[in-house]
C-alpha positions in Angstrom: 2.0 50.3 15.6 0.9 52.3 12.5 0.7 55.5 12.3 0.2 58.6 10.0 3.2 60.3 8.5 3.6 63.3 6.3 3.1 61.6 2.9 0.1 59.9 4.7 -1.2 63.8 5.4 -0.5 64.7 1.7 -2.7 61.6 1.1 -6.2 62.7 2.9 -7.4 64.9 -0.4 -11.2 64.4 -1.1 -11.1 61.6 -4.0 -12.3 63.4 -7.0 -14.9 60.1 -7.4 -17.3 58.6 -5.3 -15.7 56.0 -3.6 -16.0 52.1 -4.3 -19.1 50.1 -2.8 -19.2 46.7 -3.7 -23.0 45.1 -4.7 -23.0 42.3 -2.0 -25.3 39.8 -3.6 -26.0 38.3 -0.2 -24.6 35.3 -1.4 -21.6 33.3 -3.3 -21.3 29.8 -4.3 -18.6 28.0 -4.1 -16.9 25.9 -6.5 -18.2 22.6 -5.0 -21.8 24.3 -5.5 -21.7 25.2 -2.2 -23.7 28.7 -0.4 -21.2 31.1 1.2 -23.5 33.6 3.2 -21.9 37.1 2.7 -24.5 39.7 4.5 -23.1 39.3 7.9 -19.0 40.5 9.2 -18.2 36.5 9.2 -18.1 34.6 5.8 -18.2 30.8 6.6 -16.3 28.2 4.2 -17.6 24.9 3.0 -14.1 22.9 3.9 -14.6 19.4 5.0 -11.7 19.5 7.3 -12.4 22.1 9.5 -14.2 25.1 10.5 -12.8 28.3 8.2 -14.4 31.8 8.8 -13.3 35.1 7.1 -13.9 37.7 10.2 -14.3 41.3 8.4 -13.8 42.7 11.9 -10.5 41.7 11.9 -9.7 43.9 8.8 -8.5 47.6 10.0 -8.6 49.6 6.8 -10.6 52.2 4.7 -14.5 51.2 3.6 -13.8 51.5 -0.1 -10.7 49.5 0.1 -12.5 47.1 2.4 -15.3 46.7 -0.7 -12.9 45.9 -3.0 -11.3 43.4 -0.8 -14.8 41.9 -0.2 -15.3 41.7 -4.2 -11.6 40.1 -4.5 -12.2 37.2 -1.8 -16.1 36.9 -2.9 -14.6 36.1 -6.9 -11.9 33.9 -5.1 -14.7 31.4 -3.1 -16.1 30.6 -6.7 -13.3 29.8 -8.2 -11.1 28.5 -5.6 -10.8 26.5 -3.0 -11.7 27.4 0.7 -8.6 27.5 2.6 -7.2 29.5 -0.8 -9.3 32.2 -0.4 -9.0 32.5 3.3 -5.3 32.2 2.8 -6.1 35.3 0.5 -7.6 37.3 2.7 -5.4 36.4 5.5 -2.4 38.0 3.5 -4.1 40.7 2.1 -4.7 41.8 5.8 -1.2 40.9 6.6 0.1 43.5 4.3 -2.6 46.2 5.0 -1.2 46.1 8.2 2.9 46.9 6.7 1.4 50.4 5.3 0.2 53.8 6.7 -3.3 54.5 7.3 -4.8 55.1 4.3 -8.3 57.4 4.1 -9.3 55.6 0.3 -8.5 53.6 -2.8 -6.7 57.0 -4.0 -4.3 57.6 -1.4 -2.8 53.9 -2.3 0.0 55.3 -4.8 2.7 53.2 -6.5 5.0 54.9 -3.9 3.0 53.3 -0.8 2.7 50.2 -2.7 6.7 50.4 -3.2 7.7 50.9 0.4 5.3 48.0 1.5 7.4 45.6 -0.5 11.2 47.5 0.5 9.7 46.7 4.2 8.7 43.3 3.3 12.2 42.4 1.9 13.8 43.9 4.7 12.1 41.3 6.8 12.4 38.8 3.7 9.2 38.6 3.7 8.7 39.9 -0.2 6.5 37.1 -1.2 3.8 38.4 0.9 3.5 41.1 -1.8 2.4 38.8 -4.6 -0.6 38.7 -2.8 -1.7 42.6 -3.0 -0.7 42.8 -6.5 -2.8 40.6 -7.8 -5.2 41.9 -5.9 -4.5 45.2 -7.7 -4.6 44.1 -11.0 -7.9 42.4 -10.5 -9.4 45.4 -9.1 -8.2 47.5 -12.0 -9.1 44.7 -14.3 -12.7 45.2 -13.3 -12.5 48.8 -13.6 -13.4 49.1 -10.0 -13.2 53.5 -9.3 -9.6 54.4 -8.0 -7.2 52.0 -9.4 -5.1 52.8 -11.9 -3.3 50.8 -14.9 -0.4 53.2 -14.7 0.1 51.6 -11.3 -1.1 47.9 -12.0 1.5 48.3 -15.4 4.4 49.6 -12.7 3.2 47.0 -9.8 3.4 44.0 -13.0 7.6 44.9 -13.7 8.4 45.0 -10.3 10.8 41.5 -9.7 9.1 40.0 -6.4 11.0 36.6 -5.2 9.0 34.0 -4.4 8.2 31.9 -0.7 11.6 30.4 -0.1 9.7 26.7 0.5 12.6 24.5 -1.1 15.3 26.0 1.4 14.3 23.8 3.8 14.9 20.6 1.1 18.1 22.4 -0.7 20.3 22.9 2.6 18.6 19.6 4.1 18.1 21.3 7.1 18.8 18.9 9.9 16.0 19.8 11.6 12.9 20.8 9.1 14.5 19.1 6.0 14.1 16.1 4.6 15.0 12.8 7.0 18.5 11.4 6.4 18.3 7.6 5.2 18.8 6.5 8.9 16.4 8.6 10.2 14.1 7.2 7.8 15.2 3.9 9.4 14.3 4.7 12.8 11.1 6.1 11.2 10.2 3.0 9.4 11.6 0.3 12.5 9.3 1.9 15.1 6.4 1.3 13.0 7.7 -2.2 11.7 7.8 -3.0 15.6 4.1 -1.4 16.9 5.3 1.3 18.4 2.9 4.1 19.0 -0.8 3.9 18.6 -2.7 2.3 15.5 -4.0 5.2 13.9 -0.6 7.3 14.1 1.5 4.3 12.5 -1.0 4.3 9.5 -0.6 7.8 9.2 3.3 8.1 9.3 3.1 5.2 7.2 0.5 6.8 4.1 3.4 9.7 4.8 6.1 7.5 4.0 4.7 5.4 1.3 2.8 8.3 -0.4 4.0 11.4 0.2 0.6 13.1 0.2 -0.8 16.2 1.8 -2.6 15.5 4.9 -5.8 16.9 3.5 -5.4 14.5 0.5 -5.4 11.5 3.6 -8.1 12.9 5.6 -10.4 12.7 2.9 -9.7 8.9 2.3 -12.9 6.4 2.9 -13.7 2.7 3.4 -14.4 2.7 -0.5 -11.1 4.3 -1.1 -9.8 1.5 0.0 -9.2 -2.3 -2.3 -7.9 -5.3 -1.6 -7.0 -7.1 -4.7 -6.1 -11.0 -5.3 -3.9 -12.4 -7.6 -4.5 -15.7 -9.4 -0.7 -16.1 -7.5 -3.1 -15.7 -4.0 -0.8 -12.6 -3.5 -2.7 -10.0 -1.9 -2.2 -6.6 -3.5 -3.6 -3.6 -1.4 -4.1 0.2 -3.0 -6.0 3.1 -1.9 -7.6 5.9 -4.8 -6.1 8.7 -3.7 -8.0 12.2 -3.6 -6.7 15.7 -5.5 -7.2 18.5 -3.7 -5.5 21.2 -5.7 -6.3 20.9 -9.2 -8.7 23.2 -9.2 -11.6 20.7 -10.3 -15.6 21.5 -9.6 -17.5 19.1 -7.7 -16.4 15.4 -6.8 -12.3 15.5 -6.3 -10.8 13.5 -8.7 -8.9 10.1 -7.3 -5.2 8.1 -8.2 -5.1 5.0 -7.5 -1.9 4.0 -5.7 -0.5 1.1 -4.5 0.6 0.4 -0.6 2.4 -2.3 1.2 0.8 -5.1 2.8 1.7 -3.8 5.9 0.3 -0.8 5.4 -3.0 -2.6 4.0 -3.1 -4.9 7.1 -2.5 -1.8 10.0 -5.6 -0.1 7.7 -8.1 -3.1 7.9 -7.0 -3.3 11.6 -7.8 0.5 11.7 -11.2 0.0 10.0 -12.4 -2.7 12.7 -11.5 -0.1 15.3 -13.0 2.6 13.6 -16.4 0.4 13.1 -16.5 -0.8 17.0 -16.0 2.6 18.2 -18.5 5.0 16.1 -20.2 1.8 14.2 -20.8 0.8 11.1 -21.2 4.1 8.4 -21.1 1.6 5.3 -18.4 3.0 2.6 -18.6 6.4 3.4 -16.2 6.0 6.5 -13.1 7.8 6.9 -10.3 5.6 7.3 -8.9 8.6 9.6 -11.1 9.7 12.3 -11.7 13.1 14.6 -10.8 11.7 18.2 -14.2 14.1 19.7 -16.5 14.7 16.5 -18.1 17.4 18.7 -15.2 19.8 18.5 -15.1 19.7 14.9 -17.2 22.9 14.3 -18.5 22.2 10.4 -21.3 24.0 8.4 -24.6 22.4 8.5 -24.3 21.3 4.2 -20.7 19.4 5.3 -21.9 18.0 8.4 -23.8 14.9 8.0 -20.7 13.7 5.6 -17.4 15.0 7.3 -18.4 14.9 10.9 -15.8 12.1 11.6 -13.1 13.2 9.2 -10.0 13.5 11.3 -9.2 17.5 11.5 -6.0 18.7 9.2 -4.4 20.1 13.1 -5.1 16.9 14.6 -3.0 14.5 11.7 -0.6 17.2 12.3 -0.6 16.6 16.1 -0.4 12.6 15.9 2.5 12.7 13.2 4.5 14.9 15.9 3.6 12.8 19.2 4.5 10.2 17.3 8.1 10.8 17.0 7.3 11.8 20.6 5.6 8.4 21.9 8.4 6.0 20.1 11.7 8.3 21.2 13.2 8.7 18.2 16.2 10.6 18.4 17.8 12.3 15.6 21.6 10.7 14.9 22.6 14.2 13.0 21.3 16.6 15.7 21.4 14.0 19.2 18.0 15.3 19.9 14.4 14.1 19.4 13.5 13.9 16.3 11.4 17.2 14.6 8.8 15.2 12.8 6.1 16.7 10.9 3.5 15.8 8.0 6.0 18.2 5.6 9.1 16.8 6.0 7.6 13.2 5.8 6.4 14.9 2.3 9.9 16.4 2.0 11.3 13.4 2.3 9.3 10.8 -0.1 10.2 13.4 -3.2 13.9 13.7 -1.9 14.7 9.8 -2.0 12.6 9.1 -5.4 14.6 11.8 -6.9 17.6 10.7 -5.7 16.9 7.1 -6.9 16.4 8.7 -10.6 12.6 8.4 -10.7 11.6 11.2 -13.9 10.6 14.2 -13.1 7.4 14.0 -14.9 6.3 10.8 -12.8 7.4 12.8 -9.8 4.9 15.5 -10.7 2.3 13.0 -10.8 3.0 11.6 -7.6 3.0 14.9 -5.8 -0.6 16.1 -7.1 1.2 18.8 -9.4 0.0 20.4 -13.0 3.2 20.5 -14.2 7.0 20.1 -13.0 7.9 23.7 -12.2 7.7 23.2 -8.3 8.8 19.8 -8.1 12.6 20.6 -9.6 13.8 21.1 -5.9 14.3 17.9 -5.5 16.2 17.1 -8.0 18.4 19.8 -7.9 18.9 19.4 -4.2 20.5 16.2 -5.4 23.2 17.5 -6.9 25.7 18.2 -4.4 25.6 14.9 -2.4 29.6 15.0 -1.5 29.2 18.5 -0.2 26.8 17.5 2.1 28.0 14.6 3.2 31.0 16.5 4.2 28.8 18.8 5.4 27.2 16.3 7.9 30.6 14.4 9.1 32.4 17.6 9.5 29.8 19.3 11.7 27.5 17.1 13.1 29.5 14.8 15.6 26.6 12.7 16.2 26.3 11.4 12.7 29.6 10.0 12.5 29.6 8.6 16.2 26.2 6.9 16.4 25.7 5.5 12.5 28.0 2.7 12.0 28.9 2.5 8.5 32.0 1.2 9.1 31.3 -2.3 10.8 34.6 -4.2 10.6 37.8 -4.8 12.9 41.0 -3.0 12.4 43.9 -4.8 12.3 48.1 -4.7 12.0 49.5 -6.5 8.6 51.4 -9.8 9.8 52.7 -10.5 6.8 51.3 -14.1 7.2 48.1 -13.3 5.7 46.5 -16.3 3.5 47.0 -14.2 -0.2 43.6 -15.7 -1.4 41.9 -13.7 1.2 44.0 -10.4 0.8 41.4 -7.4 -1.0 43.2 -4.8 -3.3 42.3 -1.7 -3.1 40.8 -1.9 -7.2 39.2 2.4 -7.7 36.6 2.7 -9.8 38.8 4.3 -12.3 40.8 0.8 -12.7 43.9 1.8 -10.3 45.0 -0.8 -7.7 46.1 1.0 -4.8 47.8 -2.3 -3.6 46.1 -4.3 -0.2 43.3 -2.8 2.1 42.9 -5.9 4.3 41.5 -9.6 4.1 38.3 -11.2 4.4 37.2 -13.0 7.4 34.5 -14.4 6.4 34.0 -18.6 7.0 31.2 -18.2 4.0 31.1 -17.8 -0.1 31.0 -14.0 -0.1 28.5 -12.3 -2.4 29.6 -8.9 -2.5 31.5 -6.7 -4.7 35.2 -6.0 -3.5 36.6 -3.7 -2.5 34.3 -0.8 -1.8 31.4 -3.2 -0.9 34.2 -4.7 2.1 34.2 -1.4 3.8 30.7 -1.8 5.3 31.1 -5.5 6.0 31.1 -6.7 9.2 33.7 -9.2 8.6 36.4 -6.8 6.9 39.6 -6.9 8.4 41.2 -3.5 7.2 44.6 -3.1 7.5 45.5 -0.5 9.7 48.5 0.6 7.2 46.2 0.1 4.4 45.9 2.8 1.6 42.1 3.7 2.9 42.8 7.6 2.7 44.0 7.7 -1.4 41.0 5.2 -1.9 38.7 7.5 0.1 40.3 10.2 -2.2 39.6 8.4 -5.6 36.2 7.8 -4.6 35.2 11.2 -3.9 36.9 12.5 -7.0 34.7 9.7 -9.2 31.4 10.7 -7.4 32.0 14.4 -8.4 32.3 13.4 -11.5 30.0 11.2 -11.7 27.5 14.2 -10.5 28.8 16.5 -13.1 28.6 14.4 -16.2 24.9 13.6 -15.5 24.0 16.8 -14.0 21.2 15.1 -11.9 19.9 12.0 -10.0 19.6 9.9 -13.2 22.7 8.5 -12.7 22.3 6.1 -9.2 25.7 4.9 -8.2 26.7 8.2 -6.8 23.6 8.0 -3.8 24.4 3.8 -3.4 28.5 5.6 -2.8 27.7 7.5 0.3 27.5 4.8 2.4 30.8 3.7 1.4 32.0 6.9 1.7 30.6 7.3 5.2 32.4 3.5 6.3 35.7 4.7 4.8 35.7 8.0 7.1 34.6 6.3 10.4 37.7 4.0 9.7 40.4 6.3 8.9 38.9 8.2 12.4 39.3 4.6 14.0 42.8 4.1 12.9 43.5 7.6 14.2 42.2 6.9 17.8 43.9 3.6 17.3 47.5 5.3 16.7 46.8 7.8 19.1 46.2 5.3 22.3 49.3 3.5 21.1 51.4 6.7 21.2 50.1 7.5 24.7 50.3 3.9 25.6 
């Protein structure tokens, strides 16, 4: 609850100038050429997904500052996007509400503007505060009455962090991060298999084999859509791709981008369904569509063309029933799996960076400028052995329901045939003597001896030298990580697995020793 305070009391003076009213001009068009009325309390937005309104009645604060809020929003429509500017205006209100009644533009003082942002980091919330300073310096850019450049110069130096949105991808949060590799498996097997409906499996699967933003996918059409043949036969199916923040004036620019066949095949399937079920709109039809068209509330300009586009809530809301529908449960956490269109995102960037993909072709594939925000991933790449031990220290349902380790263990006889006895060979040339011997009946074509440890027919040695080997490894993976100070370098990601099958074993042998003791 606000309320006024002494320094609030000091700040009710008469402004020495008439205060700020802003010239509505009735109108604003948007940067798709689009008419925003602006003489009523509720602004509308031109956005094709959904129904966005700026409410003015919503915004408690003085009529001068109100103006120059109105001026600040009305600039932001023509120039950027719609849910930009009512994002905008949403936090502008947000941190109107963290500060004391104020009776003008005059009473906001560099020492008001200061305690908003000491509240906001006390909440660690500071990158709220971004949003009123630029705000500030526009309005005193335009030399609208009551703004200062003394304060706009302070409010400039002042060393704001920014929205923390690569926490979730640096810890690998097991819940809101990116999917472990046999999540991703679950993921992908219940759509391989037809679980869930049609339209969700060809969204998680656009997720998964394009990491885009769900209102890059919504806007996605029949035309979008090509199915190309070889002079092989080979069908080869792509999809051109909408940009949706790059700023651009009229018609989005498209990238084309290749998808799987079975990703191709689920959309045709989609298309048929789509056609029998609203008929036939010719090229124009979204490949994703609303389930009830009459809900979507659009204005009468975006209408006739987006009135089937599937909602940005409702991709949201399939992609999470999903997980929901199929029962995927989470082998880290033992619970349902938290599935969402972000983390999908999350996810894609994650795996390409850990496979060494370069950072500049990342950028591209994420619908960045430049390669500033795309960096989390491949520094969250960097500390793969901490997190590994991270995940089989803690998380109990990791190591107990993903089998890496998928051979027998056995007692040394002595008897052994030597042609089938593995060495323990490190990757830094030292032979830690024998680990075990093959029991396969068949030419083997992997690469002793790490490669044994997640073969099913490995017979390790239950005396074996696992735990210096385990040892060795982790040592040449850290340095591995070091040396190349990045993903570039794959053979420490195509480790982990062999890592993980060492572990399970050495905890085998363990339970093995143990029941022999009690025994």
């Amino acid at each position: 609850m606000r309320h006024k305070s002494s320094s609030q009391l000091h700040n009710t003076a008469q402004p020495l100038s008439p205060p700020y009213t802003w010239g509505n001009p009735g109108r604003v068009i948007d940067r798709n050429g689009h008419c925003v009325d602006t003489t009523g309390e509720v602004w509308r937005l031109h956005d094709p997904t959904d129904s966005i309104d700026i409410n003015w009645n919503t915004l408690d604060v003085a009529s001068d500052i109100k103006a120059a809020i109105r001026a600040h929003i009305a600039y932001t429509i023509e120039s950027r996007a719609p849910m930009t500017a009512n994002q905008v205006f949403s936090q502008l209100k947000y941190c109107f509400s963290r500060m004391p009644i104020l009776d003008s533009i005059t009473a906001l003082s560099y020492e008001v503007l200061e305690g908003l942002l000491t509240r906001l980091r006390v909440d660690n919330k500071a990158w709220h505060f971004h949003y009123i300073r630029k705000w500030y310096q526009w309005c005193e850019d335009q030399g609208l009455p009551g703004f200062e450049g003394s304060i706009a110069v302070k409010l400039y130096r002042l060393k704001v962090d920014a929205n923390s949105h690569g926490e979730r991808v640096m810890t690998r949060d097991v819940n809101d991060g990116p999917l472990s590799h046999d999540e991703h498996y679950l993921v992908r097997q219940a759509i391989k298999t037809g679980r869930g409906t049609l339209v969700q499996r060809v969204i998680v699967a656009l997720l998964l084999e394009l990491g885009a933003r769900p209102s890059q996918l919504i806007r996605l059409e029949k035309c979008d859509f090509d199915l190309t043949t070889g002079p092989s036969g080979h069908a080869f199916y792509s999809l051109d791709v909408p940009r949706v923040k790059q700023r651009t004036v009229g018609e989005l620019e498209r990238k084309r981008r290749r998808i799987s066949p079975e990703l191709g095949r689920m959309i045709e399937e989609l298309i048929e369904q789509n056609q029998q079920k609203y008929g036939d709109r010719g090229v124009q039809m979204p490949l994703l569509c609303v389930r009830q068209k009459h809900l979507k509330k659009l204005t009468g300009e975006l209408q006739p063309k987006y009135e089937l586009h599937m909602k940005v809530i409702g991709f949201a809301y399939r992609v999470q029933d999903f997980a929901r529908r199929v029962k995927i449960v989470s082998p880290r956490t033992g619970r349902p799996l938290n599935l969402h269109p972000r983390r999908l995102r999350y996810t894609f960037f994650t795996m390409l960076a850990e496979q060494g993909t370069a950072i500049n072709h990342l950028a591209e594939l994420a619908d960045h400028s430049d390669t500033r925000s795309i960096w989390i991933y491949v520094a969250s790449t960097s500390n793969i052995v901490d997190r590994l031990n991270l995940a089989l220290g803690e998380e109990r349902h990791y190591a107990d329901t993903i089998n890496r380790f998928n051979g027998q263990v056995v007692l040394r006889t002595g008897e052994e045939d030597q042609a089938t006895v593995i060495f323990g060979a490190t990757p830094t040339l030292k032979n830690l003597g024998g680990i075990g011997f093959c029991g396969a009946d068949f030419l083997c074509n992997l690469y002793p001896p790490l490669s044994c440890y997640i073969c099913p027919k490995f017979q390790a040695w239950i005396d074996g030298p696992h735990a210096d080997l385990l040892l060795e490894l982790e040592v040449y993976v850290e340095q591995l990580i070091k040396r190349n100070n990045g993903p570039s370098d794959r053979i420490p990601h195509q480790l982990v697995d062999v890592i993980t099958a060492i572990r399970q074993l050495l905890q085998r042998i363990k339970e093995v020793e143990g029941n022999e003791a009690t025994g």
